[in-house]
Structures are given as C-alpha cells and as structure tokens.
C-alpha positions in Angstrom: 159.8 101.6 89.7 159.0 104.8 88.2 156.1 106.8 88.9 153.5 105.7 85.7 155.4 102.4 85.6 152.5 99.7 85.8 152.7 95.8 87.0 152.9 93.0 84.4 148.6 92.4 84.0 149.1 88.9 84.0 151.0 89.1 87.3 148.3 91.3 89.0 145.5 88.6 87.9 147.5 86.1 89.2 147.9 88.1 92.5 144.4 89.0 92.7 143.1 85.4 92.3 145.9 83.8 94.8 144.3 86.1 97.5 141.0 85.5 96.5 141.2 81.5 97.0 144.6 81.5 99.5 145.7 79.3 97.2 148.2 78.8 94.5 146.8 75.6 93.0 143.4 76.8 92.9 144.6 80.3 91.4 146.2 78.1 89.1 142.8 75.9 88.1 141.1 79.5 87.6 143.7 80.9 85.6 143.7 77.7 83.0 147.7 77.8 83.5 149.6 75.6 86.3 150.6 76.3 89.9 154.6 76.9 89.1 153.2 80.0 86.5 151.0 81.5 88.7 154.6 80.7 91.9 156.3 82.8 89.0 153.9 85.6 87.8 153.6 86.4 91.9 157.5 86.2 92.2 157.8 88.7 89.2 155.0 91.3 91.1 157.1 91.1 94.6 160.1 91.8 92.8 158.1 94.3 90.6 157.0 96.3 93.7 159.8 95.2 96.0 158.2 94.4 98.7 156.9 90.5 99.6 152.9 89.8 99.2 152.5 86.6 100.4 153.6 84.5 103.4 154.1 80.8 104.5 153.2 79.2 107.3 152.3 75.2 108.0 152.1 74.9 104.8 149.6 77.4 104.0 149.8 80.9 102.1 148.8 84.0 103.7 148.5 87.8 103.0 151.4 89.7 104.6 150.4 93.3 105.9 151.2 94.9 102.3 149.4 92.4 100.5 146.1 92.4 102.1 146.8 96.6 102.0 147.4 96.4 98.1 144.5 93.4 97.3 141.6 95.7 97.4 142.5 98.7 94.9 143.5 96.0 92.9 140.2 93.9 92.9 138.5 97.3 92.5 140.3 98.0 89.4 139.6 94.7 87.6 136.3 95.2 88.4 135.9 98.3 87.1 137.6 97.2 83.8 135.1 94.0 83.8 132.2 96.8 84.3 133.6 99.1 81.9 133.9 96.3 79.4 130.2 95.3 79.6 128.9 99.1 79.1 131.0 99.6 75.7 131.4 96.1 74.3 128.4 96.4 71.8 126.1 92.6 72.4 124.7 91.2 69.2 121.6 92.3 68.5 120.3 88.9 66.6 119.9 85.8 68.9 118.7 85.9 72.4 117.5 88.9 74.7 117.2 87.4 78.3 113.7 89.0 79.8 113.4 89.1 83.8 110.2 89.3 85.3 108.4 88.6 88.8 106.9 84.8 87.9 103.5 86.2 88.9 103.7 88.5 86.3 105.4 86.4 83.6 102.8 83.4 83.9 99.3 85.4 84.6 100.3 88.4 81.9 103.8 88.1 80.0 103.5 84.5 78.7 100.5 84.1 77.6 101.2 87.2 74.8 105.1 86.5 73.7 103.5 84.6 70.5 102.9 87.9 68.9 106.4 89.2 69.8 107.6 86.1 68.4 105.4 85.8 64.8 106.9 89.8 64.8 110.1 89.3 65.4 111.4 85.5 64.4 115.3 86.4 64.5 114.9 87.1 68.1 115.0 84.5 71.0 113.4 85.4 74.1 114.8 83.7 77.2 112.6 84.9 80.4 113.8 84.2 83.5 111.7 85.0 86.7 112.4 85.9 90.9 111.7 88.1 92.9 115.6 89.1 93.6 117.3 93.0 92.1 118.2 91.9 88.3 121.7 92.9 88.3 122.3 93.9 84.4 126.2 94.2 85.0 126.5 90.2 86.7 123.5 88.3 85.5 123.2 89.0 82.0 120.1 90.5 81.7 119.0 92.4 78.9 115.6 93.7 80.3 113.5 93.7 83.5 109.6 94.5 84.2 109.4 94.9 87.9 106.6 96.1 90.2 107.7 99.3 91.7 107.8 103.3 91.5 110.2 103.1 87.8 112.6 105.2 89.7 115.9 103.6 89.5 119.2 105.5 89.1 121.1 105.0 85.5 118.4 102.4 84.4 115.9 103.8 81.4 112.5 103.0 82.3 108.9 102.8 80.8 105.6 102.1 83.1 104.1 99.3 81.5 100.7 99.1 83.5 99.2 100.8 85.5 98.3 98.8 89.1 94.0 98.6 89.6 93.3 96.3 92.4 90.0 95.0 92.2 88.1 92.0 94.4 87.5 88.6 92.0 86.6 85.5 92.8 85.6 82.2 91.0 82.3 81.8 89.2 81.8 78.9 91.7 81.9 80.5 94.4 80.0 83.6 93.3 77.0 81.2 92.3 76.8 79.6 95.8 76.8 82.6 97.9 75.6 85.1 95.0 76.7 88.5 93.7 77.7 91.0 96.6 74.9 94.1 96.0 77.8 96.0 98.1 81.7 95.6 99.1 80.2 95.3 102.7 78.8 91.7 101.8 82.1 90.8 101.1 83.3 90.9 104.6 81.5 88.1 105.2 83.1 86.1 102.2 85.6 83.6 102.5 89.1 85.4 101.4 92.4 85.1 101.0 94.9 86.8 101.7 98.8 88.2 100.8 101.1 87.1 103.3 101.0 90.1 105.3 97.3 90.1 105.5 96.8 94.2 105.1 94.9 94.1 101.5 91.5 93.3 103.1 91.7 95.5 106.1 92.9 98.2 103.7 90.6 97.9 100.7 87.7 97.9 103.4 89.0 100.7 104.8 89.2 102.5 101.3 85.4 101.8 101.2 84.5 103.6 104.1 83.8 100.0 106.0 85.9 99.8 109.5 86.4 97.5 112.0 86.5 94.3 110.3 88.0 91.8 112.3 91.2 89.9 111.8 91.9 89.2 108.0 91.1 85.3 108.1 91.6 82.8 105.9 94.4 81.1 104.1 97.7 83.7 103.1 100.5 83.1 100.3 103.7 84.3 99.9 103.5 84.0 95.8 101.3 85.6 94.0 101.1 82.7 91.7 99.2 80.1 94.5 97.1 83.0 95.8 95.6 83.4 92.3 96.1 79.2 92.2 93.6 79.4 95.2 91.3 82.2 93.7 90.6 79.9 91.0 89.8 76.8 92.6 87.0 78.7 95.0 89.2 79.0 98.0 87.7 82.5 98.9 87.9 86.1 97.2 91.2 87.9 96.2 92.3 91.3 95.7 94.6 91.2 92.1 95.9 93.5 89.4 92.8 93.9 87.1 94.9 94.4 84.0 97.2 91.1 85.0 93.5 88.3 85.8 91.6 90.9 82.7 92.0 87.8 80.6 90.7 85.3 83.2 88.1 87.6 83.8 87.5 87.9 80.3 86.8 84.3 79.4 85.2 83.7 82.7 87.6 82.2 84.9 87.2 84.9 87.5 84.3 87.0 88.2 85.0 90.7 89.8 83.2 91.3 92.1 82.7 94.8 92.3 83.5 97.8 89.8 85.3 99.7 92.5 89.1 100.0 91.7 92.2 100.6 94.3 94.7 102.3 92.2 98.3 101.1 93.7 101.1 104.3 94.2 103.4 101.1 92.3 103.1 99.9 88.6 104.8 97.1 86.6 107.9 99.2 84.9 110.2 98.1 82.0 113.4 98.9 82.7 117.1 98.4 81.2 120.6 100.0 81.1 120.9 103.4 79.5 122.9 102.1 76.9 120.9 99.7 75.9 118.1 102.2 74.7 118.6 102.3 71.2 119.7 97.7 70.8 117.8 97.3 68.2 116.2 94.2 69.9 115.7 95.9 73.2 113.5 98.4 71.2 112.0 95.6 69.5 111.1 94.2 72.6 110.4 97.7 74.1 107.8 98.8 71.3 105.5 95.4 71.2 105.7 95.2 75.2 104.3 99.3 75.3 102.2 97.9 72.2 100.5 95.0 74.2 100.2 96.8 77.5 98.0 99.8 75.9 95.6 96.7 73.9 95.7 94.8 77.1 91.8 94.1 78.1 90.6 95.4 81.4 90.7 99.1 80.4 86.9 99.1 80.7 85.1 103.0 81.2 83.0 104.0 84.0 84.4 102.2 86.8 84.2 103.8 89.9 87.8 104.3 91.7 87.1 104.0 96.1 87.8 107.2 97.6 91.2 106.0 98.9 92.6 105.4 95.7 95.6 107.2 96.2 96.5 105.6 99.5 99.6 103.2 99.1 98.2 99.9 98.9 99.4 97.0 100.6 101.7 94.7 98.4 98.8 92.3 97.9 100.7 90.6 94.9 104.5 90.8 94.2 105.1 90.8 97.4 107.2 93.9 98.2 108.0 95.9 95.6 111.2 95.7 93.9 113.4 97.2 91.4 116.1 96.3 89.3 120.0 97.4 90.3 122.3 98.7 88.6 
C-alpha cells in the first residue's frame, strides 16, 4: 500500500459498523446490504491493510489487537465527515425551523406569542421542542435554542433575549385573605413556595436587609411549570421572572407583591450555530423574537431594584442554568 493510498470507503463503513455492534448480521441490517457483503467489504480491508481485524471464537466475532488500535481514528474520521457535512450542507430555508426551549419558558412566555411570528411569516413551520438537557445543534437537529444562562457559549452566536427581574407574586386569592404586604418583611410570614433547592426565599430576604428567617417552608418543585401551577391556585407566594408571569400579572392572574426587583447575573439567551446567522428563517425567527422581547409588558418605570441586585440569585426557576453545546 503506498503512502496516500486510501481504503475502499465502503469497506471502512463496513468495518466501522462490524466493531460498533460485534456483529456482522447487524452491520449488515445497518448497512441496508446482507451479511456475505459486509464478510466481503471486511475481507477486502484485511487484505487492503494486510493485517487481520477481526477474530473468531465460539462463534462470536472479536477485535484483534490491530483492530481495536485502528477502530477509533477511523470512527473519529467519519465523524468528523458527518460534522463537516452538517456545517456546509446549506438546510432549506422554507419549511420547518425546530425551536428548543426550557418548557417553563416556552408555555408561560414563548407560546402564548408564536401567532404573530406565524401571521408574519406563513411559509415557515415552527416545531418547538422543550427540556432542560444541552441542545446539541450537530445531533439533534436543532435550528435554534433560548436557554437561561450567561449567553457565553463557544462557536454558538448569541442574543440576550430578556433580561432576568425576580419579583415576589402571588394569587389575587390569596392576597385578599391575608391582604397586601405594606413591606417584604410581612411576607415572611406568608405561605410560600419554593424552587427545589429552597435558597430564593432565604436569598431574596436577605437582599432586603431581613436575616434570620427560619427554614424556607412550604411545598418545593423541581419544574418551574408546577411551581407557577401552584402560584396560581393560592398555594403560597413565588419568586418568578417578571417579564415571563408580566402577562398573568397583567390580566390579573397574579398580583406582585412588591415593586422591589432581584436582578438575576443569568438571562434567557437565543442562541444558534455561527453559520446559521445569516438562514434567512433563523433571522426571521431572530428579528420577531428580539422584536417581541423589547414590546414584552413588565418593563414598567420606577421600580425599585433591592440593594443586592447584583448578587447571583438562586436558580428559583429553570432550575440550574444551562446552555446549549456545540
């Protein structure tokens, strides 16, 4: 074999899968071809390379020392091809651009405004898809992302979307039986609830100059989703995003409960592959989203930010923050 003499491709992707699954039959499912094609493609490597790659024993197949020695530069290789692939191949821009977003985000904020992006833009199909997991642009399809974090992530564009004000709410229910709190020291002797690690109370108090507040009682969630669930059905007071309940404050779902806000170090962040700047539906989507978020109500003047403001807060909603990989 001479020195820029390359294996058959077929060969090395029959190879590669025949490791992968340590078996020919399954290579052979994978491959859409049969099992004595793939026998033959790894025949015509081993004499290709002159050396055997594959073993037998009680009637299974196994690596031999220069197989499992040659598998991984090989994975690594189609994988960079497959990666390469994705970053040049140019998707069309009509059709459907595949949003991810945190659900508590995508119910309480995204959702309830896509009807605009779709009156403005009828040739595109959103799909939103929601977790809590790293979007993984290169593996899971993904055209754009608006997680809750600091927007710096390496080789991804990003845009903040909003701003994070936390501010104490709770429903109108509730307010009306035990009254309006004349300070945020009445509120420690609310009902609350709380994010699953329990720190936003202790914290926000703290912010306010009020220590020593006991234990954070009172029913905790995990999703940010069935704490506001619980806000609104008079379980106790929250701390939330102002700009994510300012429509359920707004038509008087929720009632905040005092004009101090807790400005979060995080923010809700757009964020996308380089290339993928200037897809015309990814600036479609880019511009309206930008467009909503600056409209959004909640941006109200004189409110009074607690002298703590730029302490990080605790993730009261989201959960921990996360960001998109690459």
């Amino acid at each position: 074999m001479t020195e820029h003499q390359l294996p058959p491709l077929n060969a090395l992707r029959a190879f590669e899968a025949t490791a992968r699954h340590l078996s020919v039959k399954n290579a052979a499912d994978e491959l859409c071809v049969t099992p004595g094609a793939v026998s033959q493609l790894i025949k015509t490597l081993e004499l290709h390379l002159g050396v055997p790659l594959f073993r037998r024993a009680n009637r299974g197949i196994f690596l031999t020392d220069v197989g499992q020695a040659y598998l991984p530069p090989v994975r690594n290789a189609f994988r960079q091809i497959s990666d390469a692939t994705r970053r040049v191949a140019v998707p069309a821009d009509t059709g459907i651009l595949t949003v991810s977003a945190t659900p508590f985000f995508a119910s309480a904020w995204l959702v309830p405004r896509l009807k605009s992006f779709q009156d403005a833009h009828p040739d595109i199909d959103l799909q939103v898809v929601t977790g809590t997991a790293l979007a993984d642009f290169s593996r899971d399809g993904v055209d754009v992302a608006i997680r809750h974090g600091m927007g710096r992530y390496p080789g991804l564009s990003s845009q903040r979307v909003l701003t994070v004000e936390i501010v104490p709410v709770a429903a109108p229910a509730l307010v009306k039986s035990l009254g309006m709190p004349a300070t945020p020291a009445e509120l420690t002797r609310w009902p609350r609830v709380n994010d699953t690690e329990r720190k936003g109370w202790p914290l926000w108090f703290l912010a306010q100059g009020i220590e020593d507040t006991g234990p954070a009682r009172g029913a905790s969630f995990d999703d940010s989703g069935l704490l506001l669930k619980a806000v609104l059905t008079g379980q106790g007071a929250a701390l939330l995003p102002a700009a994510v309940v300012a429509d359920d404050l707004a038509q008087g779902r929720l009632v905040q409960l005092s004009d101090v806000t807790w400005l979060e170090d995080f923010a809700y962040y757009l964020v996308y592959p380089e290339g993928s700047h200037d897809r015309p539906k990814v600036a479609a989507f880019r511009e309206w989203l930008l467009d909503a978020a600056r409209n959004a109500p909640g941006k109200r003047a004189g409110k009074r930010r607690s002298s703590g403001a730029r302490k990080r807060a605790s993730p009261t909603f989201e959960g921990k923050a996360s960001s998109p990989s690459s």
